[in-house]
C-alpha positions as CSV (number, residue, x, y, z in Angstrom):
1,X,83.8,17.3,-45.3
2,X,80.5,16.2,-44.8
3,X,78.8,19.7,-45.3
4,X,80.4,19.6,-48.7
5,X,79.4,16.0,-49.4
6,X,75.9,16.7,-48.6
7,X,76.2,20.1,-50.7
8,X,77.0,18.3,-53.5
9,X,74.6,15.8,-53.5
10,X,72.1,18.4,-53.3
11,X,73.5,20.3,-56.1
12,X,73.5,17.1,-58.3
13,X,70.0,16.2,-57.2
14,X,68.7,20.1,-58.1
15,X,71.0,19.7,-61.7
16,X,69.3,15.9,-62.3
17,X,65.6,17.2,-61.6
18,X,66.2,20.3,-63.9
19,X,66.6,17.6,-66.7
20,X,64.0,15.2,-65.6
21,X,61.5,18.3,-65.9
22,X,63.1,19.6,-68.3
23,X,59.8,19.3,-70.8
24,X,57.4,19.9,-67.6
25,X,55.0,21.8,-69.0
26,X,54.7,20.0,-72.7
27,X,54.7,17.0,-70.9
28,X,51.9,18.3,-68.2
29,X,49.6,19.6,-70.4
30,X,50.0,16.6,-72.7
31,X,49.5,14.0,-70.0
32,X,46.2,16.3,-68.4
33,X,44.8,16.1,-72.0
34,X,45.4,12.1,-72.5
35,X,44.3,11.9,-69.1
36,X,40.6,13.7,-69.7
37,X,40.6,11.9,-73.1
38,X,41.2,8.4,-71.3
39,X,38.8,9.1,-68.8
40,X,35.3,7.6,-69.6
41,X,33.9,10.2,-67.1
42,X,34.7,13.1,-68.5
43,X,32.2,15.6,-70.0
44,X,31.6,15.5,-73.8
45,X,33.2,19.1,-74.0
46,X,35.9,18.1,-71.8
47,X,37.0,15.6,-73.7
48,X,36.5,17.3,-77.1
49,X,38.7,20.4,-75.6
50,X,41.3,17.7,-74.1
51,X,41.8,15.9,-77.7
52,X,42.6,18.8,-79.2
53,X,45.2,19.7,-77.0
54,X,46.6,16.4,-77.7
55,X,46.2,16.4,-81.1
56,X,48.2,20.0,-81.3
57,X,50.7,19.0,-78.7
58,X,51.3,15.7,-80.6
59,X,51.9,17.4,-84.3
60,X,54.0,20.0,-82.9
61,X,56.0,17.9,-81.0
62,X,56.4,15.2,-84.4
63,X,56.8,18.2,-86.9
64,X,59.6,20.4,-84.6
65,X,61.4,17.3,-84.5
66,X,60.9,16.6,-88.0
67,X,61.8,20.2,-89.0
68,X,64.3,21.8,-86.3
69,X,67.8,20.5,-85.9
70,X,67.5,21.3,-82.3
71,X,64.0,21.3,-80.7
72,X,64.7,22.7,-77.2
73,X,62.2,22.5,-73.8
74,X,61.9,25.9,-73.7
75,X,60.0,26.3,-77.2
76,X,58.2,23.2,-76.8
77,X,57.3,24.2,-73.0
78,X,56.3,28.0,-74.4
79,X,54.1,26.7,-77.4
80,X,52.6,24.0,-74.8
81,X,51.8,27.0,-72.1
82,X,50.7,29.7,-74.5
83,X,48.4,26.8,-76.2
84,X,46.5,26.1,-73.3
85,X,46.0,30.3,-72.7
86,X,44.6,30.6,-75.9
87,X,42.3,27.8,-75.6
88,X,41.5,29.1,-72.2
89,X,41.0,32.7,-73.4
90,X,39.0,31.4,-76.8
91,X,36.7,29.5,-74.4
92,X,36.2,32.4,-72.3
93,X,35.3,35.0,-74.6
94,X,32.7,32.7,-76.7
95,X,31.3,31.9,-72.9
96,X,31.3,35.5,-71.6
97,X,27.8,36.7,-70.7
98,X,28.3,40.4,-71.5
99,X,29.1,39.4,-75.5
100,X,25.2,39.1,-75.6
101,X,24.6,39.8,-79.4
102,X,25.3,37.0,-81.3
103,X,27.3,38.8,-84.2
104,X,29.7,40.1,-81.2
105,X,30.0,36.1,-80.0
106,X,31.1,35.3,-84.1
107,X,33.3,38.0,-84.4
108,X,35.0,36.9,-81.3
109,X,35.0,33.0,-82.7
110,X,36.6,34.7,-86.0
111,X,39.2,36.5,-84.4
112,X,40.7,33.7,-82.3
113,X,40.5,31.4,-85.9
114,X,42.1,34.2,-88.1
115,X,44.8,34.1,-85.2
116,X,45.3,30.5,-85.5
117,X,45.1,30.9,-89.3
118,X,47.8,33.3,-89.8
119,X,50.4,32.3,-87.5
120,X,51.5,29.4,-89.3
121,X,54.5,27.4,-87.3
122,X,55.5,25.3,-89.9
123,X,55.7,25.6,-93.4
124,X,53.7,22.6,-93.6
125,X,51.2,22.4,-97.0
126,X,49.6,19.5,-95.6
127,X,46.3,21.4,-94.7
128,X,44.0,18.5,-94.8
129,X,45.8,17.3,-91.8
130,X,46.8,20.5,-89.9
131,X,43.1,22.2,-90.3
132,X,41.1,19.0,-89.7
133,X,39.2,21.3,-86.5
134,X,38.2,23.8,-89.2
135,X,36.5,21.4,-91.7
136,X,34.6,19.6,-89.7
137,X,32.4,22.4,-88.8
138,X,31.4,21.4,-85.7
139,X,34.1,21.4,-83.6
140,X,34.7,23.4,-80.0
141,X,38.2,24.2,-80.5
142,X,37.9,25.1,-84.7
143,X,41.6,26.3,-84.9
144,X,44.9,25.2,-87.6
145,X,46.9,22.1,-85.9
146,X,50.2,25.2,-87.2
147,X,50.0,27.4,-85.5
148,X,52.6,29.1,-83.7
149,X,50.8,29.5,-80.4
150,X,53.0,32.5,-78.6
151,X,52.1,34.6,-82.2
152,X,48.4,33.2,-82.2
153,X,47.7,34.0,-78.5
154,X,49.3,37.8,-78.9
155,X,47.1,38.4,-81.9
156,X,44.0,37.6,-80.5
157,X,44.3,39.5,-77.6
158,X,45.2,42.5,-79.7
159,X,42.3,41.6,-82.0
160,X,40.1,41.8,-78.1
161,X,41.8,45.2,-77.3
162,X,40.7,46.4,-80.8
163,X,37.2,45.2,-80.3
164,X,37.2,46.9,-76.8
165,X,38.5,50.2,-78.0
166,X,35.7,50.4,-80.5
167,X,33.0,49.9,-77.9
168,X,34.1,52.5,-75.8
């Protein structure tokens, strides 16, 4: 009896931490960015990179549950993880020392924004709002606030392939 009282309390404590975490990596990536933007000590680009997130993380999370009847952890945890690999990636490529021509470097930066561009997650026509990185012109993360993020970060690493195959 108590082998199957303390089974069962583990069972219930594994089935009630599956729904606290439920939204773990939304939620992590979220509270890293608010966290960075918070902090007074982080780095200009840090905190520029971190705001974004936020900013994308916030909209999709208001506009899913404005437009889906059912928003479920697992899109908003996919969208949240495949966000953060295609800022990773973007930042990467544009940083990457063997892109040394220039006009390689802005064909790069035009990929990753045509991705962002043309995988739209929302039929949102608000585009004053959702491509406030683009306008501005100056920005370190210049990408659409819709963007379907799985879609985005597949296309630009096809659009890397491409521009790899036609080196070699």
């Amino acid at each position: 009896m108590r082998k199957f009282r303390l089974i069962l309390i583990f069972i219930l404590a594994v089935a009630s931490w599956n729904t606290i975490s439920a939204q773990e990596v939304y939620n992590y990536v979220l509270q890293s960015s608010t966290r960075i933007v918070d902090d007074p000590t982080s780095s200009f680009t840090h905190t520029r990179i971190a705001q974004f997130k936020k900013t994308a993380l916030v909209y999709l999370g208001a506009k899913a549950k404005e437009t889906m009847p059912e928003v479920t952890d697992v899109f908003l945890n996919e969208q949240a993880y495949y966000l953060s690999e295609f800022v990773a990636n973007f930042l990467e490529d544009v940083l990457d020392d063997s892109q040394s021509k220039k006009s390689a470097k802005k064909k790069s930066i035009l990929n990753y924004i045509n991705a962002s561009l043309m995988n739209p997650l929302f039929e949102d026509t608000d585009v004053e709002t959702t491509e406030i990185y683009l306008r501005e012109g100056d920005e370190l993360t210049p990408f659409s606030l819709n963007t379907d993020w799985k879609k985005a970060y597949h296309t630009a690493i096809a659009y890397k392939k491409m521009d790899k195959n036609k080196k070699n």
